[in-house]
N, C-alpha and C positions, 0 to 999 in steps of 0.2 A: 227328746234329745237329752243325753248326760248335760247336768252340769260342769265348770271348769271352778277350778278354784287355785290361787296360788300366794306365793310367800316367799318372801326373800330374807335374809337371815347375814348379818354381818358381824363377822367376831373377831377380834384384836386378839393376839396371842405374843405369848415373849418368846416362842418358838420359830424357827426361821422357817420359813416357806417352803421349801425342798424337804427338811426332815417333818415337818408337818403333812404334805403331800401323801410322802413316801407313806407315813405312817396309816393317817386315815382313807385315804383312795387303794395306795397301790398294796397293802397288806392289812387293812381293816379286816376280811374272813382269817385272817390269824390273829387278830388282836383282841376283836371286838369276844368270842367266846371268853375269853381270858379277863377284860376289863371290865364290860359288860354283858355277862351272861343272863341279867332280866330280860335284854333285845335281842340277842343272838346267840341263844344255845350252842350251832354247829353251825360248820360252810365247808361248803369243797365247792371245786372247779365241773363245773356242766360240759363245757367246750371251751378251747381257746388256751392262749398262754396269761393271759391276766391282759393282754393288747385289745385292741380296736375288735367289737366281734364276740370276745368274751363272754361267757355266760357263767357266775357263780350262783351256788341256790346256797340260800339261810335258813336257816331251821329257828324261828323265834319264839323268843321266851315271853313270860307270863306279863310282860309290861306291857305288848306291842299285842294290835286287835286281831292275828291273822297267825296262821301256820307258820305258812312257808314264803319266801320271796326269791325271785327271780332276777338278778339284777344283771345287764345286757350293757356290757358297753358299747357307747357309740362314736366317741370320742375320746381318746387320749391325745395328750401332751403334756409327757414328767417334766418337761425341759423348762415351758411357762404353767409347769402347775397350774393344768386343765384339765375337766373332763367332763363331758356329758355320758348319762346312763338313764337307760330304761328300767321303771321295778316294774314286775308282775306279780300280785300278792294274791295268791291262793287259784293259779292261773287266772286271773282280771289283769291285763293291761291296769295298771292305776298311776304310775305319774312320771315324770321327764324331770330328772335332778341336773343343773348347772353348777359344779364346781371349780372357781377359780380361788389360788391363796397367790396374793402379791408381799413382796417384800414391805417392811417399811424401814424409816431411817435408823431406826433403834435397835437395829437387827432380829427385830420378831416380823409377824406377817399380819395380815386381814386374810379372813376367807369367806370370801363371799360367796352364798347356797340360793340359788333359785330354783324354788320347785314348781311345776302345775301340775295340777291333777284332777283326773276328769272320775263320774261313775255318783252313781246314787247317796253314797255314801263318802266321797269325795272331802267332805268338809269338815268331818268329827275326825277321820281319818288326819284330816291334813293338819289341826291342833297338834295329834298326836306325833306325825313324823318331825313336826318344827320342833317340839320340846326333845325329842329322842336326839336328832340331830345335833341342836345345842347341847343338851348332854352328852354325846361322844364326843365330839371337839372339845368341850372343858375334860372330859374326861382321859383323853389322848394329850392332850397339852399337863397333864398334871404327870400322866406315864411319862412323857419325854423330858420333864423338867426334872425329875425323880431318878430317870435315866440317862444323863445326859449322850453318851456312847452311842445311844441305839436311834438306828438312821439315820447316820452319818455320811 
């Protein structure tokens, strides 16, 4: 039987929830080449409009253990900055990502990232998606502070 392994990941940002969202979920396959191309070389759209269903492929770079990734939406809601998605890395099923960013009073957000993830290799993996993840969120939160205009 695979094992399971998970991680939950909490980040304070002085970006507000909505253009934070926008930026990491709903246009990450145009950012993340751009910001960080050690994890993500290239992305296009597989199927779908970016909605519920969705399938983008990533083409990843020299930081991340794996080709290519699969990422399947299962859930959207831009409205409460949500979303569940499935990766597939190097076709493996490998994990179930929980996105939620709430407001806070100061007008920035929390985002909170829960991942699991199951497969033989599940756990050296799963190191590596916590630190990638916290570095794109610091990294998208310093683009947006930098820019303030964009995802508005």
């Amino acid at each position: 039987m695979a094992s399971t392994n998970s991680w939950t990941l909490e980040l304070e940002s002085q970006v507000s929830a909505p253009r934070k969202f926008r930026a990491c979920v709903m246009d990450w396959h145009t950012l993340a080449p751009k910001l960080a191309p050690h994890i993500i070389d290239s992305a296009h759209h597989v199927e779908g409009d970016g909605g519920t269903g969705s399938v983008r492929q990533y083409n990843c770079g020299s930081a991340v253990p794996f080709n290519t990734m699969k990422k399947k939406v299962e859930f959207l809601d831009v409205d409460k900055c949500e979303c569940k998605y499935t990766i597939e890395c190097d076709g493996i099923e490998m994990s179930t990502w929980n996105i939620k960013m709430k407001p806070t009073a100061n007008g920035g957000s929390v985002a909170k990232v829960e991942c699991t993830s199951k497969g033989v290799h599940a756990k050296d993996m799963m190191l590596k998606a916590k630190d990638s993840a916290a570095e794109m969120f610091k990294t998208v939160e310093a683009y947006l502070i930098a820019n303030p205009d964009a995802y508005n």
